[in-house]
C-alpha positions as CSV (number, residue, x, y, z in Angstrom):
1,X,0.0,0.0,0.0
2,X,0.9,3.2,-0.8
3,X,0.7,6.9,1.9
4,X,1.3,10.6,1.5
5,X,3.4,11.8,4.1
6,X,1.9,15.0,5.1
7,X,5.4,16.6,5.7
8,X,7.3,16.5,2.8
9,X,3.8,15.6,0.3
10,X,5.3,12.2,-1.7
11,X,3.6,9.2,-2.2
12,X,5.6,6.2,-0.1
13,X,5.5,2.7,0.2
14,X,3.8,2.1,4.1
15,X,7.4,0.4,4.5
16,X,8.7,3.5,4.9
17,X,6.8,5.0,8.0
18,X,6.5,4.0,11.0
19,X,3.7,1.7,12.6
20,X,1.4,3.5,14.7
21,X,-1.8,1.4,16.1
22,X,-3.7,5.0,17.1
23,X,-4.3,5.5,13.4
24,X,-7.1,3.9,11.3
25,X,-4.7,3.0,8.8
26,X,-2.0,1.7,11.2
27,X,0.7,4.1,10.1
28,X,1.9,7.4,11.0
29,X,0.9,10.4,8.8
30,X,4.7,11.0,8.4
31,X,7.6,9.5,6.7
32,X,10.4,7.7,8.4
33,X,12.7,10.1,6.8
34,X,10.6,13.5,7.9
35,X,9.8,11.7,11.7
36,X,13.2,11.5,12.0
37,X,14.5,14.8,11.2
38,X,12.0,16.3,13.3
39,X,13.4,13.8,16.5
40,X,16.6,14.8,15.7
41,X,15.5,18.5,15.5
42,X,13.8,18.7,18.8
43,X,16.8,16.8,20.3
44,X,19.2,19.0,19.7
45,X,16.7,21.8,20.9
46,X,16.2,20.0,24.4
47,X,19.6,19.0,25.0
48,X,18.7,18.8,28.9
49,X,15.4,16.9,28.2
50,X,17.5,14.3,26.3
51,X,20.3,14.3,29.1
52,X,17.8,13.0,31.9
53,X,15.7,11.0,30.1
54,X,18.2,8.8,29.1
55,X,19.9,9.0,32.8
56,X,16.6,7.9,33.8
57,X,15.6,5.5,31.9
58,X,19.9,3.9,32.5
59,X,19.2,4.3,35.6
60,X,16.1,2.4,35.5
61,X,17.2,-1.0,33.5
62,X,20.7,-1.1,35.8
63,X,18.1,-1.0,39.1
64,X,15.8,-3.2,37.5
65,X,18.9,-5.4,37.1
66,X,20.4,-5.4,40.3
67,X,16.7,-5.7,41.8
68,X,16.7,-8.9,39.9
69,X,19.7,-10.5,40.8
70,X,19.5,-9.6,44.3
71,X,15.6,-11.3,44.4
72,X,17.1,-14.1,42.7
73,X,19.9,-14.6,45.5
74,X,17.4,-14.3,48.1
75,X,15.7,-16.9,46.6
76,X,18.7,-19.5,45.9
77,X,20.0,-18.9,49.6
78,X,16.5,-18.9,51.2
79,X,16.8,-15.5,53.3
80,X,15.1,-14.4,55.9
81,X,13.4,-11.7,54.4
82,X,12.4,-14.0,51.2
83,X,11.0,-16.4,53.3
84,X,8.9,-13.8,55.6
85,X,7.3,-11.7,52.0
86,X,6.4,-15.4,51.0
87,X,4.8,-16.3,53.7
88,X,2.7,-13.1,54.2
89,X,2.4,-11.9,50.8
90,X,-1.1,-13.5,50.0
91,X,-2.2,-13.1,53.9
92,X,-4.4,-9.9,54.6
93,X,-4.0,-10.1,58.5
94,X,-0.2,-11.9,58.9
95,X,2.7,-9.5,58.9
96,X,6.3,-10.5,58.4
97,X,7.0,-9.4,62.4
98,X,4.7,-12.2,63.4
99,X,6.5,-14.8,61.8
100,X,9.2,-16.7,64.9
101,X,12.8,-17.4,64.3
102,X,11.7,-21.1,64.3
103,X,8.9,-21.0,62.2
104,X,11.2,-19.0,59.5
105,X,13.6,-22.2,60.2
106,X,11.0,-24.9,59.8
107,X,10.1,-23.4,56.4
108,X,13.6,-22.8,55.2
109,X,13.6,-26.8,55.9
110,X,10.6,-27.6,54.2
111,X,11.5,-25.6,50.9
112,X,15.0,-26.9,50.9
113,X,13.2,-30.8,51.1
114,X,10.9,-30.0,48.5
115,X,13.9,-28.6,46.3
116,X,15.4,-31.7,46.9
117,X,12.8,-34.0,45.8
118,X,12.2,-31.7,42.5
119,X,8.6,-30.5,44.0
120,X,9.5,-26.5,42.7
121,X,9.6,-25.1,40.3
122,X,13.4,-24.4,39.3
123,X,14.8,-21.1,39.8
124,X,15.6,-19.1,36.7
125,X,18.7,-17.7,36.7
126,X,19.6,-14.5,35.6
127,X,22.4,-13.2,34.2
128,X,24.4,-10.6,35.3
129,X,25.0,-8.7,32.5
């Protein structure tokens, strides 16, 4: 199928704009070429915007990282605090200060038996890079 971008008037392939679902055709009234000279316009315009939303959103995949791994190791070793969040987690009156030292022990036990005899699910692990 064939579009007029609305920028720079030619007739185009669709191939060569950019998907967009909020249209009734599916496509974006302008060309790959014109959308991105006006990106590249505006970014050198906002030179600050550009500078803190990509610390931001660095920021935000390194944390999500590290969040993950550290879950993940919580999970392997059986922590305390792992073992408290899933004990209360679906429990609307239980709070992880309720839970005794030897109840926290006694479950550590169980999960590590039921590891053992392949009754888990198997932890995925996740890279750290």
């Amino acid at each position: 199928m064939t579009y007029t971008c609305y920028k720079c008037k030619k007739i185009k392939d669709s191939s060569e704009f950019y998907k967009q679902a909020s249209k009734k055709n599916g496509y974006s009234g302008r060309c790959k070429k014109c959308d991105n000279v006006l990106k590249n316009d505006w970014r050198s315009k906002n030179p600050e915007k550009v500078r803190a939303y990509e610390r931001k959103r660095w920021r935000d995949s390194t944390k999500r990282k590290a969040d993950g791994i550290r879950a993940q190791n919580h999970r392997i070793i059986l922590s305390d605090s792992y073992i408290r969040e899933l004990v209360t987690k679906k429990s609307k009156t239980l709070r992880p200060k309720d839970l005794s030292n030897e109840f926290i022990k006694a479950y550590r036990l169980n999960l590590k038996l039921k590891r053992a005899l392949g009754l888990t699910k198997p932890i995925k692990l996740k890279s750290s890079t």
